[in-house]
N, C-alpha and C positions, 0 to 999 in steps of 0.2 A: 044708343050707348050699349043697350042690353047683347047686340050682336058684335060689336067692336070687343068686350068685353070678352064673348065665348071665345071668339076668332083668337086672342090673345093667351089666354087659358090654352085653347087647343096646339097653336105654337109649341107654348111651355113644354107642354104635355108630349107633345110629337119630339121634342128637345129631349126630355127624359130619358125617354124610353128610346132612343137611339143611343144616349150613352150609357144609358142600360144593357142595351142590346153590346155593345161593343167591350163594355168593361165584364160581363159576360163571358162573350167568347173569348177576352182576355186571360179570366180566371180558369175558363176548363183546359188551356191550350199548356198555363201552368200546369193545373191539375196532373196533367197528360204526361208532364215533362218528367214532375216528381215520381208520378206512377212508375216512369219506364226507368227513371233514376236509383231508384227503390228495387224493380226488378234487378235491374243489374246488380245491385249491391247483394241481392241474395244471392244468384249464380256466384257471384266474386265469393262471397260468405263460405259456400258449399263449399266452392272448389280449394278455397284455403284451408280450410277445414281435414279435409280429402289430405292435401298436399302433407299438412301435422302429420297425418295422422301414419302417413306412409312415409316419414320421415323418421318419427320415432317407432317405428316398429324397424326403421331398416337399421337405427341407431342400436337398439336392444339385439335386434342378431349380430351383428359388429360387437357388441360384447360379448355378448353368448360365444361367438365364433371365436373370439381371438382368449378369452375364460378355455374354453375349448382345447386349443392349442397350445397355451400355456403348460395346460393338463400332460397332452399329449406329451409333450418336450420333455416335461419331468419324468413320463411313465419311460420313455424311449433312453433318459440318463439311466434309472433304474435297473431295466433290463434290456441292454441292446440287441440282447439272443431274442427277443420274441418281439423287435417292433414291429414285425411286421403286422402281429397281432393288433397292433392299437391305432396303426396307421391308417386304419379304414373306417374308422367309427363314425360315426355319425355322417358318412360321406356324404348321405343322400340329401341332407340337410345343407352344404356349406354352397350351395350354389338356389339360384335362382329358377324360375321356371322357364327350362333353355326350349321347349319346344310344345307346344299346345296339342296334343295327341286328343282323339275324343275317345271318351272311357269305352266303347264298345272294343278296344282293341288290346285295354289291358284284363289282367286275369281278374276277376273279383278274389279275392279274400274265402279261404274256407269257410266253412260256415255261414256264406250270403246263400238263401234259396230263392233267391227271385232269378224266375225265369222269361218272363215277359219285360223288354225292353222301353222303358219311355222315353218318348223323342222329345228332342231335343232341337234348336237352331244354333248353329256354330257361333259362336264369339266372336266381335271383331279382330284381326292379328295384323301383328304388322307384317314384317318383312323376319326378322327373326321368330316366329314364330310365338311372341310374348303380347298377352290381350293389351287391347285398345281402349282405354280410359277418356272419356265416362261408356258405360255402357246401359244404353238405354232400351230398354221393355215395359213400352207402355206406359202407364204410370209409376212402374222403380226404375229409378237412375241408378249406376251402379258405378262408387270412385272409384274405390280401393277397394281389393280382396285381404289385404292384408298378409301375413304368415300363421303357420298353420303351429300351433300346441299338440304335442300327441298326447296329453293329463288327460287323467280320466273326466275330468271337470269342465274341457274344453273343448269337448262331442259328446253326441249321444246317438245310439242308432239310429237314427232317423237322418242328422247331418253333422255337422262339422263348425265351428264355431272360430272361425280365423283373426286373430289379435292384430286391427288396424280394419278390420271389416267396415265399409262407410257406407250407404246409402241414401237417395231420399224416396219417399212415396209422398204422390196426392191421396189424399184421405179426408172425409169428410172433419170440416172444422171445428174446433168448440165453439169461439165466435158466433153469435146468431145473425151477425152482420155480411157472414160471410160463407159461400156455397162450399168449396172445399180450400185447405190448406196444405203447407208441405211440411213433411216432417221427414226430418233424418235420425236415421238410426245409426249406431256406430257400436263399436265392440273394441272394448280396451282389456288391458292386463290389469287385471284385482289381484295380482300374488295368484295364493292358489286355485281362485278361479274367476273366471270373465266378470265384465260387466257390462250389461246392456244399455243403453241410453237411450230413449225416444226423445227426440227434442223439437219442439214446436217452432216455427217458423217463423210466428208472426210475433209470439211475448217471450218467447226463450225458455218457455215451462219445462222442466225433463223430468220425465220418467223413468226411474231407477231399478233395476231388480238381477238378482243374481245367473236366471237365466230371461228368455225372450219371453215369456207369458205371463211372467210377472210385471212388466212395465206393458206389455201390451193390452192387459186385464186392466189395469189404470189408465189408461188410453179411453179401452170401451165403456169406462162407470163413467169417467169424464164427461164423456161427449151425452151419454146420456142422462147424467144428473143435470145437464144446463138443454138439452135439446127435446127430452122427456123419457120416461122410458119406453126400455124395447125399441129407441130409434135402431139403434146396433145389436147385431151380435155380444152375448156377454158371454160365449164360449170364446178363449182368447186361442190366436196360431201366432204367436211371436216372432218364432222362425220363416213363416211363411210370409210373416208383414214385413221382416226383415230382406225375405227375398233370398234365406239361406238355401231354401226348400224349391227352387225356379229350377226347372230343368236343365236349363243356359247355363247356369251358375253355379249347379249341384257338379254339372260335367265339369265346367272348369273348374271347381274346387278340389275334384278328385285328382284334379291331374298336380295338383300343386304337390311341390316337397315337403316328405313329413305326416301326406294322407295317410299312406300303408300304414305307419306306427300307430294310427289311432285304433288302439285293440276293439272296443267297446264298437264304431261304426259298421254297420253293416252297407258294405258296397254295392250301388243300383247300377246296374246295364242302360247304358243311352244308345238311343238308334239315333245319329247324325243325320241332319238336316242342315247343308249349305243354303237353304230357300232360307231367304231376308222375311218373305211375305207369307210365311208360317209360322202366325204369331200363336202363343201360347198365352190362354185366358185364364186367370183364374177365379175359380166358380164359389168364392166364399166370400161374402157381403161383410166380414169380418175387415177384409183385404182389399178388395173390389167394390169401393163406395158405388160406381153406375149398378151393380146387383140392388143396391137399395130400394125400399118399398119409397117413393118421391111424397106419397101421400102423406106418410109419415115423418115427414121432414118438416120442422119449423123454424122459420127465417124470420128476420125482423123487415 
């Protein structure tokens, strides 16, 4: 009896654990489905996002523009002896970026002294010569560049702060559950001056500040009040997490409508690089989560 007994138990058992086994790899095959469900739903997330945001910024020049011309029409009733005077205003601004030039071929701006050239890899273009969205480097995606501000409030010498500016970077996560996450930055119209947004991928946390080193300083106290400190840099490059500061990006920025006006930017020289597979690193652990000491990383 004692062995009829086992034999019977053992059955069960082997019975189990075969529907174990199966209901199992049932669950991870869901698991897997949601995972890649979930991914897509971020891309979709971004790019909608992306799409806003270059929608209303092309909405906002469309009033600008035709505010603009309104203008014009009443200065030209006014005085018909001098329209020619007011016919030209703003020309530089009423059209788009008709051809992708790289800045080594325009004039910098008086008062730029930089002499030494940083290179650069060319932008995707189409066939018009207008960039290739998303554009991707590395870990930053890049949607939208958005339209350029010449306010004193909307650059600073170093870059250029363009209103519908969208990207996302991998970055290490707040999460302890999780190695790195994505976070998109975006740059909207505050009136008289920007706003910056970091926004987290995974809870929709944002980060708010009037330029990029105040929401990217809350970025790095975050990750290191819940990861420990000293995980991160707590010296913040906003612009550079932003990806304003990318040599790819700085060139195409300069060449958009509207760069010249900004008084206050000092214009950088790029040496053009058509090579795809000269990639540009960047060497700040602020930006560049793989710079991180690993050691000092704590995960759950």
């Amino acid at each position: 009896m004692g062995d009829i007994d086992f034999k019977m138990k053992f059955k069960s058992l082997k019975r189990l654990a075969k529907e174990y086994i199966f209901t199992n790899a049932a669950i991870r095959d869901e698991i897997e489905r949601v995972n890649e469900k979930i991914s897509r739903t971020k891309e979709e997330k971004v790019y909608l996002l992306a799409r806003l945001l270059q929608l209303e910024t092309h909405l906002n020049s469309l009033q600008k523009s035709t505010a603009a011309l309104h203008k014009k029409k009443k200065l030209k009733l006014k005085n018909n002896n001098d329209a020619s005077c007011v016919s030209n205003e703003d020309d530089d601004d009423s059209h788009l970026l008709d051809a992708y030039k790289p800045a080594t071929q325009k004039t910098p701006k008086s008062g730029s002294d930089q002499t030494v050239a940083r290179r650069a890899t060319l932008a995707p273009l189409d066939s018009s010569g207008r960039p290739i969205f998303p554009i991707e480097l590395g870990s930053l995606t890049v949607f939208s560049i958005g339209e350029i501000n010449p306010s004193m409030k909307y650059h600073c010498p170093e870059c250029i702060y363009p209103v519908g500016y969208c990207s996302t970077r991998l970055y290490l996560s707040i999460d302890l559950h999780s190695i790195t996450t994505l976070y998109t930055c975006r740059v909207t119209d505050d009136g008289l001056q920007p706003r910056f947004e970091i926004i987290i991928e995974d809870d929709g946390q944002t980060f708010v500040g009037s330029n990029p080193d105040i929401c990217h300083k809350e970025l790095l106290d975050a990750i290191n009040s819940v990861r420990g400190p000293k995980t991160v840099p707590t010296v913040p490059n906003g612009a550079k997490f932003f990806g304003l500061t990318h040599p790819t990006l700085q060139n195409l920025i300069q060449c958009f409508p509207g760069a010249r006006k900004c008084p206050n930017y000092k214009w950088v020289r790029f040496e053009v690089t058509k090579d795809q597979n000269e990639i540009f690193i960047e060497q700040d652990p602020s930006v560049n989560y793989s710079l991180l000491d690993s050691n000092s990383l704590n995960f759950c």
